[in-house]
C-alpha positions as protocol buffer text, in pm:
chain_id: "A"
residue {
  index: 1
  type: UNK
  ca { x: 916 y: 5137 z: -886 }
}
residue {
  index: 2
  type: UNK
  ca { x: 1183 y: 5013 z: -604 }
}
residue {
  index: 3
  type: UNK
  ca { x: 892 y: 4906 z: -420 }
}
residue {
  index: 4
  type: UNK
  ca { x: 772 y: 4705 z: -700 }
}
residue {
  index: 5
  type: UNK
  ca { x: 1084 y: 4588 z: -754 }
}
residue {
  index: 6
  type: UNK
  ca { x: 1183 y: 4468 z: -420 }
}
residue {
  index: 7
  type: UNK
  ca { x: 830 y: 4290 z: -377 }
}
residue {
  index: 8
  type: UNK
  ca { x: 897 y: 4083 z: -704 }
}
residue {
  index: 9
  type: UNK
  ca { x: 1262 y: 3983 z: -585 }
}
residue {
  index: 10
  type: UNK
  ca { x: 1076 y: 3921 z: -207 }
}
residue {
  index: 11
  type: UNK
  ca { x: 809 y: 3635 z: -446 }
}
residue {
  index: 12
  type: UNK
  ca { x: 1119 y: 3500 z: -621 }
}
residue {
  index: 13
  type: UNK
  ca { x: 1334 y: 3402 z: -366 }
}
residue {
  index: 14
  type: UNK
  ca { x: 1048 y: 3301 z: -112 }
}
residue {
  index: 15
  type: UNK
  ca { x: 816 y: 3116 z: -265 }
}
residue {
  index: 16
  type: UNK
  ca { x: 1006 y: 2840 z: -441 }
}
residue {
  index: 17
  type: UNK
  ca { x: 1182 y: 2759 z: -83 }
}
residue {
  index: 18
  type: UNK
  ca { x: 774 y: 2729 z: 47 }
}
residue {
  index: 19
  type: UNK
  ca { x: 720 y: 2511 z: -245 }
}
residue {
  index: 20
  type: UNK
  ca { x: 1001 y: 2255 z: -231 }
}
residue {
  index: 21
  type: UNK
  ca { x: 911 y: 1930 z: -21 }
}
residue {
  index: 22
  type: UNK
  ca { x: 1039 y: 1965 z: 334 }
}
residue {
  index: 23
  type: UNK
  ca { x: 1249 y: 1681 z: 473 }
}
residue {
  index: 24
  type: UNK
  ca { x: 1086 y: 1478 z: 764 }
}
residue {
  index: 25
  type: UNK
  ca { x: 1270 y: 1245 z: 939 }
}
residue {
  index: 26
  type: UNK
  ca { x: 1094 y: 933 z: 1033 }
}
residue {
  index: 27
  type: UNK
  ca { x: 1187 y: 930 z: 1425 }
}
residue {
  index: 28
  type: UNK
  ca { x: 907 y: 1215 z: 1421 }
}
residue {
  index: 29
  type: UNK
  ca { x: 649 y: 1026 z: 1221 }
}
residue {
  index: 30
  type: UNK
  ca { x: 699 y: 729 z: 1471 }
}
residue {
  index: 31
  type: UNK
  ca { x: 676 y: 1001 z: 1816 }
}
residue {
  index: 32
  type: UNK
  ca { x: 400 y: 1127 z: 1674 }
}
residue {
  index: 33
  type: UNK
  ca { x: 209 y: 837 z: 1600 }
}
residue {
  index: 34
  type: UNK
  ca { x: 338 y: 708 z: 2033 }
}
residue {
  index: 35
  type: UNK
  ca { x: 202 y: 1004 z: 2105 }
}
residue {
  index: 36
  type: UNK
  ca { x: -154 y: 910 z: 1934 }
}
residue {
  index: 37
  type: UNK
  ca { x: -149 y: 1222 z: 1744 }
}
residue {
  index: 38
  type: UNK
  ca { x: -287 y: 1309 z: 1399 }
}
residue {
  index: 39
  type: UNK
  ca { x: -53 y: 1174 z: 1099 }
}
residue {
  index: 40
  type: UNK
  ca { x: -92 y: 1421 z: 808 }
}
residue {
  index: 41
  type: UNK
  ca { x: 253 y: 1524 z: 601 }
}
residue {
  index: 42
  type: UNK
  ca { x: 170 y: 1701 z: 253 }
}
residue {
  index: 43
  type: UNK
  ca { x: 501 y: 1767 z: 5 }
}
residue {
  index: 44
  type: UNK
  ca { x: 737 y: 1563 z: 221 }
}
residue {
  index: 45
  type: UNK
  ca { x: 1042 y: 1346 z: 161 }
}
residue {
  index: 46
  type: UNK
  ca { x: 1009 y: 1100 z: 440 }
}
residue {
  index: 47
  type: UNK
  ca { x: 1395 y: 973 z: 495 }
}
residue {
  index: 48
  type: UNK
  ca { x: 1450 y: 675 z: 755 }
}
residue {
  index: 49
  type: UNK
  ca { x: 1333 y: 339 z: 789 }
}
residue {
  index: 50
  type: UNK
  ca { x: 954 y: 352 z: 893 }
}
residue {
  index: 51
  type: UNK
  ca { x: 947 y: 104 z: 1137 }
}
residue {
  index: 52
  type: UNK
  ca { x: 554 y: 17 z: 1235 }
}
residue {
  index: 53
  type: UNK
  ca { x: 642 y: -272 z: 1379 }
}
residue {
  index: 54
  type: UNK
  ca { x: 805 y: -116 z: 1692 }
}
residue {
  index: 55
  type: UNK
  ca { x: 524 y: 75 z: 1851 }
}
residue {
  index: 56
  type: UNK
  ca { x: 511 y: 153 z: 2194 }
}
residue {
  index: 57
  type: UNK
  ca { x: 175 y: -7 z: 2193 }
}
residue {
  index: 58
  type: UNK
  ca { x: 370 y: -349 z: 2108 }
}
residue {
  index: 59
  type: UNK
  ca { x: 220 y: -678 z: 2212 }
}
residue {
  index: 60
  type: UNK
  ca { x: 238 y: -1039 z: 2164 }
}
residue {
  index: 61
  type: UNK
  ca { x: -30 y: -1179 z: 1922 }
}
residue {
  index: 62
  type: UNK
  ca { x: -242 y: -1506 z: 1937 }
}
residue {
  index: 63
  type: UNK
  ca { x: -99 y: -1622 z: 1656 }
}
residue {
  index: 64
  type: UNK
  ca { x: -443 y: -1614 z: 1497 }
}
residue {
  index: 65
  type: UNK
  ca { x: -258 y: -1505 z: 1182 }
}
residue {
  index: 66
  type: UNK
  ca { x: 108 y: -1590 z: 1161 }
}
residue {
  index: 67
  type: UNK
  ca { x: 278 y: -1976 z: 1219 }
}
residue {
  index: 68
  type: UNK
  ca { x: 571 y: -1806 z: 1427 }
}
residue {
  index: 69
  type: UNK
  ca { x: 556 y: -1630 z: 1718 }
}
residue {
  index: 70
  type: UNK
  ca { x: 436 y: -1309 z: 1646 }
}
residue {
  index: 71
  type: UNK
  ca { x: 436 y: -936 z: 1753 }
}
residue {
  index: 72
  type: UNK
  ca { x: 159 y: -714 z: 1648 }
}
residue {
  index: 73
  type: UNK
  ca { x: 158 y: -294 z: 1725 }
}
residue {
  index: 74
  type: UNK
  ca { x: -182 y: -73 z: 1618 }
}
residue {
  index: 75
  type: UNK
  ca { x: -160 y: 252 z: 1465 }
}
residue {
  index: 76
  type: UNK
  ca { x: -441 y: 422 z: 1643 }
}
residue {
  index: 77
  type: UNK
  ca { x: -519 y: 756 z: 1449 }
}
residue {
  index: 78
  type: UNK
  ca { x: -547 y: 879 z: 1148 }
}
residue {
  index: 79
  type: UNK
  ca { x: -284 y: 866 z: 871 }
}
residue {
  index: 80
  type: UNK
  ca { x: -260 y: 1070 z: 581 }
}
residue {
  index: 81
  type: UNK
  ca { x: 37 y: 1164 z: 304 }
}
residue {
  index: 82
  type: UNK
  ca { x: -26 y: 1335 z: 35 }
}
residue {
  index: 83
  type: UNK
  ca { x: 240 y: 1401 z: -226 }
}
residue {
  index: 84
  type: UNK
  ca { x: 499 y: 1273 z: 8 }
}
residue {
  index: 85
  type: UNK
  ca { x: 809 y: 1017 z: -114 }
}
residue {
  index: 86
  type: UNK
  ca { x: 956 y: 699 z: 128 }
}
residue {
  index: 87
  type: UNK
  ca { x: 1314 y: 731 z: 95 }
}
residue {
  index: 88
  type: UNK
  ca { x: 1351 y: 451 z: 256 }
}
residue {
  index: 89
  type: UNK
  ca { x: 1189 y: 115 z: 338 }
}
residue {
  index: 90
  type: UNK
  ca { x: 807 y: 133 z: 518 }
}
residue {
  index: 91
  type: UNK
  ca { x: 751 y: -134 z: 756 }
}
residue {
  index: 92
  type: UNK
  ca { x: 412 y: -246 z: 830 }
}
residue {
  index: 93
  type: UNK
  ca { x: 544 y: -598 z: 884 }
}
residue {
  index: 94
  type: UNK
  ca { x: 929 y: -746 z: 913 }
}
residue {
  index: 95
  type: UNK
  ca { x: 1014 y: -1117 z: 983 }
}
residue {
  index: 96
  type: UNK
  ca { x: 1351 y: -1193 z: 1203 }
}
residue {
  index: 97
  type: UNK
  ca { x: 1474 y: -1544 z: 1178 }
}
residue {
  index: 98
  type: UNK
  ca { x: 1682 y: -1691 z: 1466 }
}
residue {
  index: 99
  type: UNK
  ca { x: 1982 y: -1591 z: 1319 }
}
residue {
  index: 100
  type: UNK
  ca { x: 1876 y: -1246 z: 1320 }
}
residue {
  index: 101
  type: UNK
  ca { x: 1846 y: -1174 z: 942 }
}
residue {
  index: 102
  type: UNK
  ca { x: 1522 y: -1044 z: 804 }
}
residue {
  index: 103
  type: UNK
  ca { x: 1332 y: -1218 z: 590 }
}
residue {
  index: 104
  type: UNK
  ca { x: 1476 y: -1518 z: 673 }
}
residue {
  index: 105
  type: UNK
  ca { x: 1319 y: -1911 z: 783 }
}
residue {
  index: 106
  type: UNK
  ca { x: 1217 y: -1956 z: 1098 }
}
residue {
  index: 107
  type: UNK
  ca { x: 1169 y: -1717 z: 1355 }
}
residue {
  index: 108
  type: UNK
  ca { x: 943 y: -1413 z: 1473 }
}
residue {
  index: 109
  type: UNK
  ca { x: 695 y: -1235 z: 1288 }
}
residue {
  index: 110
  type: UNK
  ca { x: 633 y: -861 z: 1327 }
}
residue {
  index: 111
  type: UNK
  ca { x: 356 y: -652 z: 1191 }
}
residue {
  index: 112
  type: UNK
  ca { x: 98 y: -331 z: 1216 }
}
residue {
  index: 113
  type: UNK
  ca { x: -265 y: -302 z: 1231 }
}
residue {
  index: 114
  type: UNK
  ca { x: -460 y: 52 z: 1161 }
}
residue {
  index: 115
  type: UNK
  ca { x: -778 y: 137 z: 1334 }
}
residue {
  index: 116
  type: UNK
  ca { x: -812 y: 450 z: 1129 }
}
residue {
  index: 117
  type: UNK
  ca { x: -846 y: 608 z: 787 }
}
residue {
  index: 118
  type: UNK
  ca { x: -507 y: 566 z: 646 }
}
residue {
  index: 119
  type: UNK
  ca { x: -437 y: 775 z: 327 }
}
residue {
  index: 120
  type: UNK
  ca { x: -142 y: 764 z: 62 }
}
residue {
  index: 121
  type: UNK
  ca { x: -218 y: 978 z: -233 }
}
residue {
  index: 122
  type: UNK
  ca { x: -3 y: 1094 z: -506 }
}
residue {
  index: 123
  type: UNK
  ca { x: 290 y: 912 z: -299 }
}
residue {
  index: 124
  type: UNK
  ca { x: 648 y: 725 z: -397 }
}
residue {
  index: 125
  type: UNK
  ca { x: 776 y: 420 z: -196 }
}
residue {
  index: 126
  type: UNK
  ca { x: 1124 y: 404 z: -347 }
}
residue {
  index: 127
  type: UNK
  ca { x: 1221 y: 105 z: -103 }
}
residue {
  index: 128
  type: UNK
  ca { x: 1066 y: -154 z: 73 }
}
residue {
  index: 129
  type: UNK
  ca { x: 680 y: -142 z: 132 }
}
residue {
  index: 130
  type: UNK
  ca { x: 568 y: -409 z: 399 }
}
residue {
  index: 131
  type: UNK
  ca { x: 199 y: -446 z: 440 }
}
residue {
  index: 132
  type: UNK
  ca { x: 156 y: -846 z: 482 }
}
residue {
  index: 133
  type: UNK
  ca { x: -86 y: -944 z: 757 }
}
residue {
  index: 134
  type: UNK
  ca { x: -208 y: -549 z: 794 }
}
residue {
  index: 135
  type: UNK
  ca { x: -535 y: -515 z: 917 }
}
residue {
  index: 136
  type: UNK
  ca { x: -690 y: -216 z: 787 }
}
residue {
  index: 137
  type: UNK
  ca { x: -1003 y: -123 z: 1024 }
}
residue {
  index: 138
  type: UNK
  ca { x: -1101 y: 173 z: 796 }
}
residue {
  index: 139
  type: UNK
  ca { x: -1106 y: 337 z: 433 }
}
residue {
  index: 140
  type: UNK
  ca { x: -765 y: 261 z: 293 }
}
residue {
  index: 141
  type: UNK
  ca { x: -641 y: 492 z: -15 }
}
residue {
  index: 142
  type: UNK
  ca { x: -344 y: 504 z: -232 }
}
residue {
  index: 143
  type: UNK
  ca { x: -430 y: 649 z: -523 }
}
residue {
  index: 144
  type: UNK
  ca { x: -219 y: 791 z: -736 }
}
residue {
  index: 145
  type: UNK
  ca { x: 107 y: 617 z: -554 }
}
residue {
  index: 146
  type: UNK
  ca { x: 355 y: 462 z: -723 }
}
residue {
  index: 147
  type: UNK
  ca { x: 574 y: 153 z: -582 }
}
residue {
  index: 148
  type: UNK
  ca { x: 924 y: 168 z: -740 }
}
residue {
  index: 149
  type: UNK
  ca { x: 974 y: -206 z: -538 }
}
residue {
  index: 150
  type: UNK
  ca { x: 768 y: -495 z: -433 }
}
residue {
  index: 151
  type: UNK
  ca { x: 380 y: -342 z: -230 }
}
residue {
  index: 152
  type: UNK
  ca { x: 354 y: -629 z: -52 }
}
residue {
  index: 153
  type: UNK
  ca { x: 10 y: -697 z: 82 }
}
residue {
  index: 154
  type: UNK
  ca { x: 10 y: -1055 z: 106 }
}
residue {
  index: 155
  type: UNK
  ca { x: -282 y: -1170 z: 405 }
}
residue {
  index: 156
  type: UNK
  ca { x: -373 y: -829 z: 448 }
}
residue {
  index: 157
  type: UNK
  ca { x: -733 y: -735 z: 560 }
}
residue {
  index: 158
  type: UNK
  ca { x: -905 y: -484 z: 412 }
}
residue {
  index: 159
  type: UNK
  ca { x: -1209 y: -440 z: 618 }
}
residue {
  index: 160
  type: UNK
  ca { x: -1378 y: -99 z: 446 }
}
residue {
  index: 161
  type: UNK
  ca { x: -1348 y: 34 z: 109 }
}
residue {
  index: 162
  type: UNK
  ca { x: -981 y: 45 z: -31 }
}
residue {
  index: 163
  type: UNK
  ca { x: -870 y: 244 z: -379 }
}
residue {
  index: 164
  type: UNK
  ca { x: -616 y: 173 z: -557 }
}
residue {
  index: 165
  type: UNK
  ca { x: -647 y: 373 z: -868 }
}
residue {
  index: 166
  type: UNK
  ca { x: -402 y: 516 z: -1068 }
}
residue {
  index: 167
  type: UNK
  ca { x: -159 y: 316 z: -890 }
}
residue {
  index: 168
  type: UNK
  ca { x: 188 y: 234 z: -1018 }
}
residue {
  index: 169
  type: UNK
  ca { x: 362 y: -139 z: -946 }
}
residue {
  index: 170
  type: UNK
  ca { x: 652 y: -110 z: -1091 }
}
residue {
  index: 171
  type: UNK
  ca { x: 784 y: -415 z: -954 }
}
residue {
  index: 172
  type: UNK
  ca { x: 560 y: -736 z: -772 }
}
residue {
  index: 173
  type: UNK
  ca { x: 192 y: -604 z: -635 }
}
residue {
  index: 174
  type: UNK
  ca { x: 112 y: -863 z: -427 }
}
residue {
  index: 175
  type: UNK
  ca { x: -237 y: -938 z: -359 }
}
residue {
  index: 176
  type: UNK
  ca { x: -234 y: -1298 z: -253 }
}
residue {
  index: 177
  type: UNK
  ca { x: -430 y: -1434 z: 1 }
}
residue {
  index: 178
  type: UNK
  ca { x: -564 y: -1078 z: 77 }
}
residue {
  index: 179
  type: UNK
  ca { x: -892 y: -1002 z: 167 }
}
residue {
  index: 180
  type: UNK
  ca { x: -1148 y: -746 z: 68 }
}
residue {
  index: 181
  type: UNK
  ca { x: -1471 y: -668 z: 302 }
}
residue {
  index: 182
  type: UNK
  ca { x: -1603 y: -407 z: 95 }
}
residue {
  index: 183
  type: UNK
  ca { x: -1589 y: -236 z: -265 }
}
residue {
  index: 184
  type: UNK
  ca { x: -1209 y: -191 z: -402 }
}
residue {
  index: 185
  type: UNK
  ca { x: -1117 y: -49 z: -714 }
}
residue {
  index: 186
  type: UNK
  ca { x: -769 y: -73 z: -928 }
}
residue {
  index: 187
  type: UNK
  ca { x: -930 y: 144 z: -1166 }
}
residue {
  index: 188
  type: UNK
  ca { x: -668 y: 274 z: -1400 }
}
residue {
  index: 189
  type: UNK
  ca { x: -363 y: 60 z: -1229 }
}
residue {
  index: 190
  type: UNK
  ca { x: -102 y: 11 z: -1361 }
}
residue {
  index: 191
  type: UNK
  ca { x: 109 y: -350 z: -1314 }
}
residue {
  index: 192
  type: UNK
  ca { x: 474 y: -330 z: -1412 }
}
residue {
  index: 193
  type: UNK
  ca { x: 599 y: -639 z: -1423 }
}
residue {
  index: 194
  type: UNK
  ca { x: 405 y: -941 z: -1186 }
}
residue {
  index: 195
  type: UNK
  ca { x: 69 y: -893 z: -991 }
}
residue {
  index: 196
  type: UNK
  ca { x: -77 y: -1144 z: -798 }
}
residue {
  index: 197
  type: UNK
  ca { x: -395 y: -1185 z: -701 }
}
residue {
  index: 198
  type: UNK
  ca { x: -381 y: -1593 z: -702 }
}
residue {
  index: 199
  type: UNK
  ca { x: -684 y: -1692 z: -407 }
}
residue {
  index: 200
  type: UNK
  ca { x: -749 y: -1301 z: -311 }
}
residue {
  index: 201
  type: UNK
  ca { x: -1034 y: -1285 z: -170 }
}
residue {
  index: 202
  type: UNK
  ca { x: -1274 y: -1043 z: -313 }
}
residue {
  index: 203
  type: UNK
  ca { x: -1638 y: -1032 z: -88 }
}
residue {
  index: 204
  type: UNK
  ca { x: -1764 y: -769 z: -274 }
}
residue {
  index: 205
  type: UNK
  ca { x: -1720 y: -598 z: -661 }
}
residue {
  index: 206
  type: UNK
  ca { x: -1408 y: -553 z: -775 }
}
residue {
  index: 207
  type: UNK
  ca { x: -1284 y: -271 z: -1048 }
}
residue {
  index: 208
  type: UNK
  ca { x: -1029 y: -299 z: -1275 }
}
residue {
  index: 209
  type: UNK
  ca { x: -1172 y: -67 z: -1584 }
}
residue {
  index: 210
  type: UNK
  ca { x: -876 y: 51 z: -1804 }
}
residue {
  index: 211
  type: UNK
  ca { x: -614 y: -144 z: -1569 }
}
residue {
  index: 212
  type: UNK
  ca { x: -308 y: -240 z: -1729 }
}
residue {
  index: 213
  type: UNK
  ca { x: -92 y: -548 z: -1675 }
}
residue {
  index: 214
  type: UNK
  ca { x: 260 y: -526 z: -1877 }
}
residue {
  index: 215
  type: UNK
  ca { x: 346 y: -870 z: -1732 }
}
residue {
  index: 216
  type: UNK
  ca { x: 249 y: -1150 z: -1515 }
}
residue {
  index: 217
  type: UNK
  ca { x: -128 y: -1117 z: -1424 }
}
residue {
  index: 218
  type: UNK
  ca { x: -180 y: -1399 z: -1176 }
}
residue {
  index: 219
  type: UNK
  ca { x: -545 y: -1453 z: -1110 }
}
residue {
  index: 220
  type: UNK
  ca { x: -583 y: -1848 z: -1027 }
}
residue {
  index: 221
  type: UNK
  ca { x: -840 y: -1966 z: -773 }
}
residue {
  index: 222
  type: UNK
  ca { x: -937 y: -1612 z: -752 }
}
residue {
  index: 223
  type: UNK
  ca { x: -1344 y: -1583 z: -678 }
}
residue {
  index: 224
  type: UNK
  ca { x: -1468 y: -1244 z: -831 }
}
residue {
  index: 225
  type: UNK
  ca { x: -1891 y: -1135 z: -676 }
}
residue {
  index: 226
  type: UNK
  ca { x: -2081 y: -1064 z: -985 }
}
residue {
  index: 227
  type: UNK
  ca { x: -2054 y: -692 z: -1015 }
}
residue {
  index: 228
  type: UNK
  ca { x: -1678 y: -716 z: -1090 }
}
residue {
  index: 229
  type: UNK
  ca { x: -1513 y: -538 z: -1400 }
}
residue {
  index: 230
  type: UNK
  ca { x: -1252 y: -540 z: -1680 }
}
residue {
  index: 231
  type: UNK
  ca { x: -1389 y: -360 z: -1911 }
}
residue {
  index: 232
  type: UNK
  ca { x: -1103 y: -184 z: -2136 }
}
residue {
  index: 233
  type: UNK
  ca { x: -795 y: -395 z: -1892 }
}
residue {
  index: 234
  type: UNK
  ca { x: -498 y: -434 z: -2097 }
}
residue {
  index: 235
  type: UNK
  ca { x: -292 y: -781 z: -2048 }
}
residue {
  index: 236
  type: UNK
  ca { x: 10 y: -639 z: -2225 }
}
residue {
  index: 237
  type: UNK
  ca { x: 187 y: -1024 z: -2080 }
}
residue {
  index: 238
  type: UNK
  ca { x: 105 y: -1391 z: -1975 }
}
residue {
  index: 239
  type: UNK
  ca { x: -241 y: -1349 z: -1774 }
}
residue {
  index: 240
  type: UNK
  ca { x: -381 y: -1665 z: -1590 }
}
residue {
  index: 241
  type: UNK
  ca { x: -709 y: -1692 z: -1495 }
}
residue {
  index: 242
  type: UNK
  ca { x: -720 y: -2074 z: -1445 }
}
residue {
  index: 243
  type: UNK
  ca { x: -994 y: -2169 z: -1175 }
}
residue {
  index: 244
  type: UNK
  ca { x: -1069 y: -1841 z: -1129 }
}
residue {
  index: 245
  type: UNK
  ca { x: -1476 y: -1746 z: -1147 }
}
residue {
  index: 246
  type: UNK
  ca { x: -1708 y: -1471 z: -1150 }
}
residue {
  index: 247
  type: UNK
  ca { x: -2022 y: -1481 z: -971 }
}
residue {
  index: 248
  type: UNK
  ca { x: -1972 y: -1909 z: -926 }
}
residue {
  index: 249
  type: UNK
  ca { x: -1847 y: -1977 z: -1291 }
}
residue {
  index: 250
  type: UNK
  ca { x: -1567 y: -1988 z: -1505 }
}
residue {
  index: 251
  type: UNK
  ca { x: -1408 y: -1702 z: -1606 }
}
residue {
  index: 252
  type: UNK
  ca { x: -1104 y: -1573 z: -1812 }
}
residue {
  index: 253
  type: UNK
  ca { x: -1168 y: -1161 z: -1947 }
}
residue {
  index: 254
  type: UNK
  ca { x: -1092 y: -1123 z: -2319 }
}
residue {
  index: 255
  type: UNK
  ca { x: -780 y: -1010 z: -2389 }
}
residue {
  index: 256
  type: UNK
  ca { x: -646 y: -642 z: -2590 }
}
């Protein structure tokens, strides 16, 4: 009976301390990725700016995609969180005007490319989430995530398939200008407040069945392929499909 006993107080007091998300600090997430290792964190609170911008792999860009002068850094393995939450901001892109202040007018432009699989499911950004001008090489996922602030995405490249179902925006998704090689899905998103998908680029189907839009759903000039869906979206606000076509003609889903 002690035996039993002292087994039972030995699954009480263990296991809950193995269950509770461990604390990562991102200095290691950045060393790690320097060091062109594997990225994969699983119940982790991630605390610490994120910087991508600040590899070690660093260069100057061509300017291809920015009108300042710009830095670009590659991620160059594999990145995967699952049930992990951002503290604090992520930085796949940062802009530094001449005075030094982010976000700023004129100056230099600063982002991060991935060559791999990147991964985000079940995850919380609860700051900042830069990913404007990201080139995504591979699969993207972020199912399941939820963006407390702005997901910035704005002239980001999505070259494979991307998923972004069961996605929370509680704040501004922004879509605009980005482009989509392959199939991508918002299946069961959910839009907050504003999403913008005003001239996205969409080459192949896109899937918003049983999306929901709670307030501004921006779709003008957008060009949806044929096999695109809303069946069952929700436009719970203002939606604004002006220009916008499916498969070469004029299009506006009915609204519920």
């Amino acid at each position: 009976m002690k035996t039993l006993l002292t087994t039972l107080l030995f699954i009480l007091t263990f296991f809950p301390a193995a269950w509770a998300q461990r604390t990562v600090d991102a200095k290691e997430i950045l060393a790690k990725i320097n060091r062109k290792e594997v990225i994969s964190y699983e119940n982790a609170t991630i605390t610490g700016t994120l910087d991508l911008t600040e590899l070690a792999n660093k260069r100057r860009a061509d300017n291809s995609w920015a009108e300042n002068e710009a830095y670009e850094s590659v991620v160059e393995t594999p990145v995967t969180f699952r049930n992990c939450t951002f503290k604090n901001d992520f930085l796949a892109y940062k802009h530094i005007d001449k005075q030094g202040r982010r976000w700023g007018g004129e100056g230099v432009t600063y982002a991060a490319h991935f060559s791999e699989v990147v991964t985000f499911e079940n995850c919380t950004f609860e700051q900042k989430s830069e990913f404007k001008y990201s080139d995504f090489k591979q699969r993207a996922l972020f199912t399941g995530t939820g963006f407390r602030e702005e997901a910035n995405f704005k002239y980001a490249k999505f070259r494979s398939v991307a998923d972004f179902s069961n996605t929370r925006f509680g704040n501004l998704g922004n879509f605009k200008y980005t482009g989509f090689k392959e199939d991508i899905t918002f299946q069961k998103a959910r839009f907050d407040r504003y999403a913008d998908f005003k001239y996205t680029k969409f080459d192949e189907g896109v899937n918003f069945r049983t999306a929901r839009f709670d307030g501004m759903a921006d779709f003008k000039y957008t060009h949806l392929p044929r096999n695109s869906s809303f069946e069952d979206t929700v436009f719970g606000g203002p939606a604004d499909f002006k220009y916008a076509t499916l498969d070469g003609r004029k299009f506006s889903p009915s609204r519920r």
